[in-house]
Residue, then its C-alpha position, 0 to 999 in steps of 0.5 A: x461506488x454510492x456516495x460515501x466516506x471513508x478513513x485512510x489508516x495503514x494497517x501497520x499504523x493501528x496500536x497494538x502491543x507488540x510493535x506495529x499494527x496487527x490484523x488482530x483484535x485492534x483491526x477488527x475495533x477499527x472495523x468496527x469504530x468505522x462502522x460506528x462513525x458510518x464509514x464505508x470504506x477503510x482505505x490501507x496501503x500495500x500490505x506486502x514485505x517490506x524492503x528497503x527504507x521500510x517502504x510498503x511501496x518496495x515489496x519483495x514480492x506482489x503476491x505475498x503478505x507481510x509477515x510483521x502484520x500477523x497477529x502473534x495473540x492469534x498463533x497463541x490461542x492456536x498453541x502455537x505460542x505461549x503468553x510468555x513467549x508473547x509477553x517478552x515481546x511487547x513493547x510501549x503501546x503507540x511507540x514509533x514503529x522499530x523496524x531494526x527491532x521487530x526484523x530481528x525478534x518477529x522472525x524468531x518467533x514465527x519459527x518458534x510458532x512453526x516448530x509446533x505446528x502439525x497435523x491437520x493444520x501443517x497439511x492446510x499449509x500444504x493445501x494452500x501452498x499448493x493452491x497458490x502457484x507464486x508462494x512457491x518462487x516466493x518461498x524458494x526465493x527468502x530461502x535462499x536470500x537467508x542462505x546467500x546472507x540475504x544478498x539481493x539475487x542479482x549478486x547471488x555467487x551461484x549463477x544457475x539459481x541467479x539465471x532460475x536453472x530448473x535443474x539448480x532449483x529441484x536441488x535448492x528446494x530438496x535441499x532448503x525443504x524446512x526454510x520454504x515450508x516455514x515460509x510457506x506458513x507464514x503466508x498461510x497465517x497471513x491470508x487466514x487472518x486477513x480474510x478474518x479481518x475482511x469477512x468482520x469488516x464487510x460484515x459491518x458493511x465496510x469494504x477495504x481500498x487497497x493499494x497496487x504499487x505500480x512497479x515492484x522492486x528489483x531485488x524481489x521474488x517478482x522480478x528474479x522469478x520472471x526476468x521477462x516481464x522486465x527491462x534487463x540485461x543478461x546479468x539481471x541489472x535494468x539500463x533504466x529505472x523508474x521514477x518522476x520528474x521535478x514536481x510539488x513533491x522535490x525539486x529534484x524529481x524522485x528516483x525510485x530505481x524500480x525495474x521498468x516493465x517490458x510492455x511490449x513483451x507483456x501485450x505479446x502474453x496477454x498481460x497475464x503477468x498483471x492479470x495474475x497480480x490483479x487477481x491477487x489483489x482482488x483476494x484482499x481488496x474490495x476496491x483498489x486505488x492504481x498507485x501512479x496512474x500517469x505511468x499507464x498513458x506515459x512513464x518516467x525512464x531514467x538512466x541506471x546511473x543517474x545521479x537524480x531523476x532530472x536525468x529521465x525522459x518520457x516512455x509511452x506506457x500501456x494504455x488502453x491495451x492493459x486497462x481493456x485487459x483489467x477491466x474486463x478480467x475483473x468487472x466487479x473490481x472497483x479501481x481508482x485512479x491515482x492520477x496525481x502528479x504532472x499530468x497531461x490531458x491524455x492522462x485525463x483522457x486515458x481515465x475517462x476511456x477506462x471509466x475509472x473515478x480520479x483523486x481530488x486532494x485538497x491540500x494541493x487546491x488553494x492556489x486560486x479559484x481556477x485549480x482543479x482540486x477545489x470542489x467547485x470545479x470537481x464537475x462530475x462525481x466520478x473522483x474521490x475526494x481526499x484532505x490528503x494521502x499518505x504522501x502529504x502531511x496532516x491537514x494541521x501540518x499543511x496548514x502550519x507549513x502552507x505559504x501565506x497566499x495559499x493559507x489566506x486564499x483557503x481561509x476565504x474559501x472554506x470561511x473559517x480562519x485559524x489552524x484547527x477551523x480550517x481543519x474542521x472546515x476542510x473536512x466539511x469541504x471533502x464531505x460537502x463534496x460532489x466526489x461520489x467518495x470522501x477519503x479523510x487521513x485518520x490523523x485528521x481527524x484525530x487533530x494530529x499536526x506533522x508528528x502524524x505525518x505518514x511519509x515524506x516523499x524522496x526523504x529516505x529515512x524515518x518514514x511509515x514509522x507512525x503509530x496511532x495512539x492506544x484509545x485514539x479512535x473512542x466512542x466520542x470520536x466515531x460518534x462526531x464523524x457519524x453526524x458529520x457524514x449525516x449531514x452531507x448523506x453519506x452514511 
């Protein structure tokens, strides 16, 4: 990874009409304003269905897209949808993403979309359906979410489909043909359309950062699907979950409530499960950031009923074992290593082996001169350097809420003083870095305080909702970024 810049920015947090961000025509111009503002890299967070809390961190599935990010003015100039139809469903452009509202009016134009389609374009459905093994548990698995009133599978009424009996599934998938074919559909019009977004963003010489979650979650296609991969009982329920200890983040730690992997029994199949998910991800992916590095060297178990994670205790994790099996299945893959959290130094010791670069976010640096986050004790280039991640607030909102030592140490260090020069001066820093790659929240700089902010850790509601504003990226704004990358040679 050369020296370079980039811009963090969700797809579904891009402006648009209809709701939420599109891999339309407003991707392709944020492609293109990186391009302009000579930015390398467009880092995004998980693309996949959505579940609980809205979450892109709590998939249904790990393989599949999200149905909300098609771009409905696409299936138009197909014929599969009519301007009226598309105009009924616009809504104020740059609004608060309404998650209740768009599951309730997306899916029925998806459908009306998939009653018109046919011919050459039904049989390239068929082709790729077939081509990708995983969308047909995946399809089986929303049709019969839909049939059982969308009950998580491990409530399913019908034990055989809930145990995965083949005889019971022959007779699901005759009998729910329809259901399955629409929603092997939409995932071909997902893939279409992001390879046409990827194919326009590389063209301009601009590469995608996408984001592997590190576990996936237990009412998903994933887990009902391939219950050995899992730490189960024979109902389907873990005896353990998934989480993190008391942190920067909350007092209280984080209870995820994620299935935890069968790592032994994963090592005994080669890890093929991972190499499949990997290899998926390398289809949408110029580059892709390991969410919760820390898990691979050592995770977080936590009781089924605890009440928090401060309940949990430490599992030894993979290591090497699947780290060996990942780099060497996909030496082109870039990867990055979110080594954020309580680390120890064999965690440090763990990214160095798998050679993989680290993440660096200023926004946790101004404790004193000695924290590692500041860019004089970066010592090597192998990391990525950021303001802050989806996770933190915007540069301005960390400045507003910062503590008084924190704000007058980071003023002295980056010589500047006041909310919006420290904002500048702390974008300089990244760019003036040694990180062989500077990551910058869109929202910073666009000058956004919290209203910007993405998510809020171990808060369950109201996160993943913001929304750029229509214009936001501008001529003038990409032209700024470009000097300010030239300067520090990142272009």
């Amino acid at each position: 990874m050369e020296r370079s810049a980039g811009i963090l920015l969700p797809v579904f947090s891009l402006p648009g009409a209809y709701g939420i961000g599109s891999l339309g025509r407003e991707a392709r111009a944020f492609a293109e304003f990186l391009h302009n503002a000579g930015q390398r890299w467009w880092q995004v967070l998980p693309v996949g269905p959505t579940g609980a809390g809205n979450s892109p961190y709590t998939s249904e599935s790990t393989f599949a897209g999200n149905p909300l990010l098609i771009d409905l003015e696409d299936l138009r100039d197909q014929g599969l949808l009519t301007e009226a139809e598309l105009s009924a469903a616009r809504v104020p452009e740059g609004a608060p993403i309404d998650y209740a509202a768009l599951y309730e009016s997306r899916e029925a134009l998806l459908r009306r979309a998939f009653s018109r389609l046919g011919g050459a374009e039904a049989q390239s459905v068929r082709d790729f359906a077939a081509a990708n093994p995983w969308l047909g548990e995946y399809a089986l698995y929303r049709a019969l979410k839909a049939r059982f009133g969308q009950t998580a599978w491990f409530d399913w009424p019908d034990k055989d489909l809930l145990n995965h009996d083949p005889a019971a599934l022959a007779a699901a998938r005759q009998e729910l043909a329809e259901d399955i074919a629409f929603h092997q559909a939409v995932q071909f019009w997902f893939f279409s359309q992001w390879k046409a977004l990827k194919d326009h963003a590389n063209g301009l010489g601009v590469r995608i950062i996408g984001d592997l979650p590190i576990y996936v979650s237990l009412d998903s296609a994933d887990v009902w699907s391939e219950r050995r991969e899992f730490l189960l009982d024979k109902a389907g329920r873990p005896s353990r979950v998934a989480g993190v200890p008391p942190d920067y983040f909350s007092e209280e730690g984080q209870l995820w409530g994620n299935p935890l992997y069968d790592w032994a029994a994963q090592k005994r199949d080669g890890f093929g499960w991972w190499i499949r998910r990997v290899e998926g991800a390398s289809r949408l992916f110029d580059a892709i950031r390991i969410d919760h590095f820390r898990a691979f060297e050592r995770y977080w178990s936590i009781p089924a009923g605890a009440e928090t994670a401060k309940e949990g205790q430490w599992e030894p994790g993979p290591g090497m074992d699947l780290l060996r099996v990942l780099t060497g299945w996909f030496p082109h893959i870039t990867y990055i290593a979110e080594d954020l959290g309580l680390l120890t130094p064999e965690v440090h010791q763990l990214r160095e082996a798998a050679g993989l670069p680290g993440m660096k976010v200023l926004e946790f640096a101004f404790s004193g001169p000695g924290n590692e986050y500041l860019p004089h004790n970066y010592g090597s280039r192998r990391c990525v350097c950021y303001t802050g991640t989806h996770d933190n607030d915007t540069a301005l909102g960390w400045y507003d809420h910062a503590g008084e030592a924190e704000r007058a140490f980071a003023e002295r260090y980056l010589g500047a003083s006041g909310r919006e020069n420290v904002r500048q001066a702390l974008l300089r820093c990244g760019m003036g870095s040694t990180a062989e790659l500077f990551v910058a929240q869109m929202q910073d700089y666009l000058a956004l305080g919290s209203e910007g902010r993405i998510n809020v850790p171990g808060v369950a509601a109201g996160n993943w909702r913001w929304r750029m504003a229509p214009g936001a990226a501008a001529a003038g704004l990409a032209a700024d970024i470009r000097r300010l990358t030239e300067v520090y040679g990142r272009c």
